[in-house]
C-alpha positions in Angstrom: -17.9 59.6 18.3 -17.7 63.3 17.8 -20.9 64.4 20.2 -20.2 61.8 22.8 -16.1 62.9 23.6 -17.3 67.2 23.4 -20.4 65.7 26.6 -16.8 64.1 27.8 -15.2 67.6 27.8 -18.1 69.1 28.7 -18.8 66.6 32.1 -15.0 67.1 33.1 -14.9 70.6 32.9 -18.2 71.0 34.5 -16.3 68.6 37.7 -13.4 70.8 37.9 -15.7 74.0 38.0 -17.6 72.7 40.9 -14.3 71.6 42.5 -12.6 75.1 42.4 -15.9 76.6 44.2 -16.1 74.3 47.1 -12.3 74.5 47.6 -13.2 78.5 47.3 -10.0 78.7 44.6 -12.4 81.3 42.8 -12.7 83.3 46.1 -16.6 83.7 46.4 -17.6 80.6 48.3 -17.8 80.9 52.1 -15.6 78.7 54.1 -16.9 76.1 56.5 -13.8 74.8 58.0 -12.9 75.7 61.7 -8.9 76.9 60.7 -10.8 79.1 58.2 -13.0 80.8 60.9 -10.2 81.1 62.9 -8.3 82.8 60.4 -11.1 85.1 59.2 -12.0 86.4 62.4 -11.6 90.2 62.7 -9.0 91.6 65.5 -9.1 88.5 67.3 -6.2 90.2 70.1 -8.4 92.6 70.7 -11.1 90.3 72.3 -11.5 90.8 76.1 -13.3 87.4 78.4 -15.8 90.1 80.1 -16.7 88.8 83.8 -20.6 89.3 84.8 -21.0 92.3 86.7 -22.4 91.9 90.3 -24.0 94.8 92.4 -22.2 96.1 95.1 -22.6 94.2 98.4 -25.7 95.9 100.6 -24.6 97.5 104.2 -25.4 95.2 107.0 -28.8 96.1 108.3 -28.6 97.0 111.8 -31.6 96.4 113.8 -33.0 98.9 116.7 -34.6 97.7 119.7 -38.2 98.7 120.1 -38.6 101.6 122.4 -40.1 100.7 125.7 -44.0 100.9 125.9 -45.0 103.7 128.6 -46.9 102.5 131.8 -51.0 102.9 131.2 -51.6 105.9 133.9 -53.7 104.2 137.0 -57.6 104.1 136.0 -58.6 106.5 138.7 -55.7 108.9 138.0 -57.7 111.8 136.4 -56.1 113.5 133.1 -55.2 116.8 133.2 -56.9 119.1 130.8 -56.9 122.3 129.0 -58.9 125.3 129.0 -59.0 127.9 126.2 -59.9 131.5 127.1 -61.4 134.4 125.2 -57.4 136.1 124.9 -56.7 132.7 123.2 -54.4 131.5 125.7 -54.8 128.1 127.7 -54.7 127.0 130.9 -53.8 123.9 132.5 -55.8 122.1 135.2 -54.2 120.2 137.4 -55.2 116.1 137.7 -57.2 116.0 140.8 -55.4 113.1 143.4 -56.8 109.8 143.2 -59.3 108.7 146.3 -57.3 107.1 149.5 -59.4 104.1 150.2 -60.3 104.1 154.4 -58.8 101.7 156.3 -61.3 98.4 157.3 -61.2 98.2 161.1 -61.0 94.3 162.3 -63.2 92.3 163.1 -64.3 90.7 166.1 -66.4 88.0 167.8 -68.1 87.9 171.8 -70.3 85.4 173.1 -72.7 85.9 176.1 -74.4 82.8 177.4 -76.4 81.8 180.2 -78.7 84.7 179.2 -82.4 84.8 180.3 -85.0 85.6 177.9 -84.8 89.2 179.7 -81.7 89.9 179.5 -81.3 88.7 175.8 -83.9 91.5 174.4 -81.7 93.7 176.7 -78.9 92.8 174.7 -80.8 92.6 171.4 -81.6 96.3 172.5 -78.4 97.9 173.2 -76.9 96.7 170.4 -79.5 98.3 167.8 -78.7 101.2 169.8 -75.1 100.9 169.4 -75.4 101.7 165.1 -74.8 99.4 162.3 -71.9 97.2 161.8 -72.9 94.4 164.3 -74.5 91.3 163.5 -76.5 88.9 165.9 -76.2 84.7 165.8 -79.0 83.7 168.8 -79.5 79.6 169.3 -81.7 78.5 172.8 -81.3 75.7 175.0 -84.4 73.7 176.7 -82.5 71.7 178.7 -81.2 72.9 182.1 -77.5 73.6 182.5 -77.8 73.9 186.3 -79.4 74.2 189.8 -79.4 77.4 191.9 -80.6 77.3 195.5 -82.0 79.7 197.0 -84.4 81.9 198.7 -87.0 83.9 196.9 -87.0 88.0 196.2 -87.6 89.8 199.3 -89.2 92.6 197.8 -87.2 95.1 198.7 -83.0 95.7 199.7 -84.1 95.9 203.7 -86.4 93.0 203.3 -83.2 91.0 201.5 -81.4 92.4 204.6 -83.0 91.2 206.8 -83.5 87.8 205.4 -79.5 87.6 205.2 -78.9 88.8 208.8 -81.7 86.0 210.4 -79.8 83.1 207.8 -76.2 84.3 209.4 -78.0 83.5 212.7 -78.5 80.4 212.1 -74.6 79.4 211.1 -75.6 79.9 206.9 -72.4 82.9 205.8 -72.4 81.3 202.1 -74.6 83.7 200.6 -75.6 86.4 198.3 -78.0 89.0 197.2 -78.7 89.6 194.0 -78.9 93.1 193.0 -80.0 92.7 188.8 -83.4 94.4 187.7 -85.5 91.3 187.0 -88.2 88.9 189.0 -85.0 87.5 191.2 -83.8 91.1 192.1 -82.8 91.2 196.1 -83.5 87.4 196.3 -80.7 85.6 198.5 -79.0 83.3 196.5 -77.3 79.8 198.4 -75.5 78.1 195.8 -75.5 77.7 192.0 -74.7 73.6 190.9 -74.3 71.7 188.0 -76.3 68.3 189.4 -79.5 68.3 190.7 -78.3 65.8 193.4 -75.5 68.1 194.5 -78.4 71.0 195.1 -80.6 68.9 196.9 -78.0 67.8 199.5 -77.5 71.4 200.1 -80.8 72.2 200.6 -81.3 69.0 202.8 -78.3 70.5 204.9 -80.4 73.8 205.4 -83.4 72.3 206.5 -81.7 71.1 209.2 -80.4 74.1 210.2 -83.6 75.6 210.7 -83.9 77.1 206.5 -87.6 76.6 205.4 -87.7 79.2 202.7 -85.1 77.7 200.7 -85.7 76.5 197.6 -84.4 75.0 194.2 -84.8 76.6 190.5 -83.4 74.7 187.4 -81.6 77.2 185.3 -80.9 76.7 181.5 -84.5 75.7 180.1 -84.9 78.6 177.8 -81.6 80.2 178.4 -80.0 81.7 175.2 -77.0 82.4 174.0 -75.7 85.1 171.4 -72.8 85.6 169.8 -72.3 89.6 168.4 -69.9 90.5 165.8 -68.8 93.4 164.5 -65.7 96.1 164.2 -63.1 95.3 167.4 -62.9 98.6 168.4 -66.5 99.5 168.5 -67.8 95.9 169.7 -65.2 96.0 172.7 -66.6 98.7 173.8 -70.7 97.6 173.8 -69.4 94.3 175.0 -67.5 96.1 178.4 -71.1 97.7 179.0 -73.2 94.9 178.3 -71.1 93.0 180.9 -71.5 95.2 183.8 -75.5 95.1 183.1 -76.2 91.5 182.4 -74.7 89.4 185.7 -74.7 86.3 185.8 -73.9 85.9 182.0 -70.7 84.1 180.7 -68.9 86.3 178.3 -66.7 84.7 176.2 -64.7 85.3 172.6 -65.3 83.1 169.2 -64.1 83.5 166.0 -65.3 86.3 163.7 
């Protein structure tokens, strides 16, 4: 009974040892107990709750408007330049001043009609004479546009004369001579009509007042008309000539 109350002791003892180092009584066992980490924390009024630093705020950014982008100089402007001479200096040349364009004169439009095939290479003609810048349209008509009565070239201004004084004998005063360069230059001319009927009753009417040389000519087959264009000022001018030389031609404006 001896051994088994001294493992008795021994058990108890060996409790009450274990007890007195959990319960740290012996002062080398570390406390796990919140009130004992309280207590053995070191200064605990010196403790300060530190905020997180920030950076300073950045200045408001302030934004510059773009400077304005200078004008492209003019493509025919000419850019001046420099010159560097033997002494080392330079020399500026001035830009040289960009080409004045000329002024385009207006154009125009004239028609002459009724022409004979004479009297168009006359035109043709004049105008080739007159310089560039014009430009011919000719068209031709085969039918005839009208009736002229009359009496046939004299062959001379006192033959076409006399002719006239012996036709005012007999009571005919509607008359004229015709004065152009061509084959009817100093014939007498009657009457120019735009029916064929209205020309034969005239030449009926002569007849009976004693007329035998009078005759009829159908005008128009062949006749041509062209139409010039070219600068106003220069066209007015060849078109005032060309009307005092071709008579009997209608002169008339179109669009150019």
């Amino acid at each position: 009974m001896a051994p088994l109350r001294v493992a008795v002791i021994i058990l108890i003892f060996a409790n009450l040892l274990a007890l007195a180092l959990w319960k740290g009584w012996l002062g080398g066992a570390a406390s796990y107990g919140e009130p004992e980490r309280l207590s053995n924390q070191l200064n605990p009024e010196r403790m300060r709750l530190m905020t997180e630093a920030r950076p300073p705020a950045a200045p408001p950014v302030v934004l510059k408007p773009a400077p304005a982008a200078e004008p492209e100089p003019a493509p025919e402007a000419v850019e001046e330049k420099t010159e560097k001479k033997d002494d080392g200096k330079t020399t500026e040349k001035a830009a040289a001043p960009a080409p004045v364009a000329e002024a385009v004169a207006p154009q125009a439009c004239v028609v002459f009609a009724g022409l004979s095939a004479d009297q168009a290479r006359e035109l043709t003609a004049r105008i080739a004479k007159a310089g560039t810048g014009f430009k011919l349209s000719e068209t031709r008509s085969e039918a005839p546009s009208s009736w002229w009565v009359h009496i046939p070239a004299q062959g001379s201004r006192e033959g076409a004369d006399k002719k006239a004084a012996e036709l005012r004998r007999l009571g005919v005063d509607d008359l004229f001579i015709m004065q152009d360069p061509g084959p009817n230059q100093f014939a007498v001319s009657l009457g120019l009509y735009k029916s064929e009927a209205a020309a034969t009753r005239l030449l009926d009417a002569l007849k009976e007042k004693g007329v035998r040389s009078a005759q009829i000519a159908a005008r128009g087959a062949g006749v041509v008309r062209i139409e010039v264009r070219g600068p106003g000022d220069s066209l007015a001018t060849v078109a005032s000539d060309l009307s005092d030389r071709l008579r009997g031609a209608n002169r008339l404006e179109c669009s150019p």
